[in-house]
N, C-alpha and C positions, 0 to 999 in steps of 0.2 A: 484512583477509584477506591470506595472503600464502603464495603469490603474488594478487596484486590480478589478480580476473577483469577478462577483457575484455567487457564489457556490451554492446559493439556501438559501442563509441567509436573502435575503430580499425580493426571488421571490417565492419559492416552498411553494408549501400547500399539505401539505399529506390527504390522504383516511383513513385512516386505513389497507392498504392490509396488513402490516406486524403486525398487532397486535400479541403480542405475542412472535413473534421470535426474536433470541436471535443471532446478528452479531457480528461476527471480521473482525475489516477491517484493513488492515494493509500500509499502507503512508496517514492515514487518517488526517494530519495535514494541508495538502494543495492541489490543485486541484481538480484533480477527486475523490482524498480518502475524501477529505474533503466534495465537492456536497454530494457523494452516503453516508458520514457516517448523513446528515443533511436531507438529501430524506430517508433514514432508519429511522429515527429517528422520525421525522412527519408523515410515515408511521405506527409508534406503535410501531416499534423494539427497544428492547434494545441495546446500543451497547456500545464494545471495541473497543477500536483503537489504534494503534499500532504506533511509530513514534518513529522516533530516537530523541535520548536526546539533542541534541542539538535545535530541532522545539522545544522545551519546549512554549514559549509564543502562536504561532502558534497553539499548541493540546489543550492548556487551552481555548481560544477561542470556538475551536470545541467541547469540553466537554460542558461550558457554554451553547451551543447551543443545545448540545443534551439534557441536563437537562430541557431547558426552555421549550422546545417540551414535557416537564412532563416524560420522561424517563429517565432510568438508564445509568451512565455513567462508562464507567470504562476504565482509561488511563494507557497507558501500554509502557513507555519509553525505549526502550531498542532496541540494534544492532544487525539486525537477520542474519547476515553474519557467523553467525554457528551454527552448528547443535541443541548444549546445548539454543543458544538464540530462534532459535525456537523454540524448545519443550517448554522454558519457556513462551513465548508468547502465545501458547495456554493453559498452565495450567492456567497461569493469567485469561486468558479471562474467561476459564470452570469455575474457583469458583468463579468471580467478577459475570457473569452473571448465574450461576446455568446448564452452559453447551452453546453450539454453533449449529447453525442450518444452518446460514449463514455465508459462508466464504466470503471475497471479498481480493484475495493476488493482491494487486495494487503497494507498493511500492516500487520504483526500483531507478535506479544510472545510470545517461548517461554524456558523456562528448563528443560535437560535435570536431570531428578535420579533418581537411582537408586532413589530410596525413595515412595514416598506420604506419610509424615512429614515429607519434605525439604521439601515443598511447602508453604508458608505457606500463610494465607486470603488475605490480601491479595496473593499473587502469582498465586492461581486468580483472584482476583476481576478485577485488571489483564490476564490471559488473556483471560476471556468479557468484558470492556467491550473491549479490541484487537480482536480477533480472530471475535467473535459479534456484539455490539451493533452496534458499529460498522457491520460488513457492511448488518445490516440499516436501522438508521438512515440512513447515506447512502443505500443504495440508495432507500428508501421518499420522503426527500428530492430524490432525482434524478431518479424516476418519472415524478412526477408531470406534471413538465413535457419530457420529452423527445419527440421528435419521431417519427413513424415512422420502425422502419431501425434507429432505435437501439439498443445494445449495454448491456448493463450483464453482466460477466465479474466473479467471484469465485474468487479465490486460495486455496490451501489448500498448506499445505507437507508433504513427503514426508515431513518427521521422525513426522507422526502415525502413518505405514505403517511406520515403519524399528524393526524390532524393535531395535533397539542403543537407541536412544534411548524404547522404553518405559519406563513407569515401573512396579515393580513393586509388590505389596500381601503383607506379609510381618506375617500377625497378631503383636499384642507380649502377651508373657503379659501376665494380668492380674497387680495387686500383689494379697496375698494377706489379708485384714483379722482 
């Protein structure tokens, strides 16, 4: 991005509300995963953060930060676009931080296109396993074992409300036989 936002790496000051609890945030390499994993973390919270392997320089940043904030860090590189990668995402997190109290399932997959043609199968299909599945997989993964008190927060991005970035449905003749 550029100009590169400020996510809270040179503006937030935490209270302490989260002293204590123990996050997974999951697109926590950049954006909004990266603010709420650096506002958790100046809050007291431990956290995991979840980011695909490729953000590698990106989640090391965000580790760094959460370390400096004097908390625990635990980085968690891996594709949750199935089932086995979720369930692995929360086991990570449960023994890096001793269990999860706060969820935050943030990270998703969009591609703007002008057309409904534009749109492959397989870029709908990487959509609903980012952005659908996933939600629900971790979540149902995370459930089960959290504590009273606990959080579980789900992301959604304004581009689905932003008419600019709809996508629109323009019938094509048919060929004619």
């Amino acid at each position: 991005m550029n100009p590169k936002p400020d996510c809270g790496e040179r503006s937030y000051r935490g209270s302490g509300k989260l002293t204590g609890r123990k996050a997974l945030i999951t697109g926590a390499d950049s954006g909004i995963g990266r603010a709420v994993a650096i506002a958790f973390a100046r809050e007291g919270a431990d956290v995991a953060i979840n980011y695909h392997p490729d953000e590698e320089p990106d989640a090391r940043e965000v580790v760094d930060l959460i370390r400096q904030a004097g908390r625990k860090a635990v980085a968690i590189p891996r594709d949750l676009r199935t089932l086995e990668g979720c369930e692995a995402i929360v086991a990570a997190a449960r023994k890096g931080l001793g269990g999860i109290d706060l969820l935050v399932n943030n990270a998703a997959y969009q591609q703007s296109k002008e057309d409904i043609f534009a749109i492959s199968d397989e870029q709908m299909v990487r959509t609903f396993e980012t952005n659908i599945f996933a939600y629900f997989r971790i979540a149902k993964a995370v459930a089960k074992d959290m504590p009273a008190g606990s959080v579980i927060l789900n992301t959604g991005s304004v581009n689905s409300y932003d008419r600019g970035s709809s996508c629109s449905i323009t019938p094509r003749p048919r060929a004619r036989s």
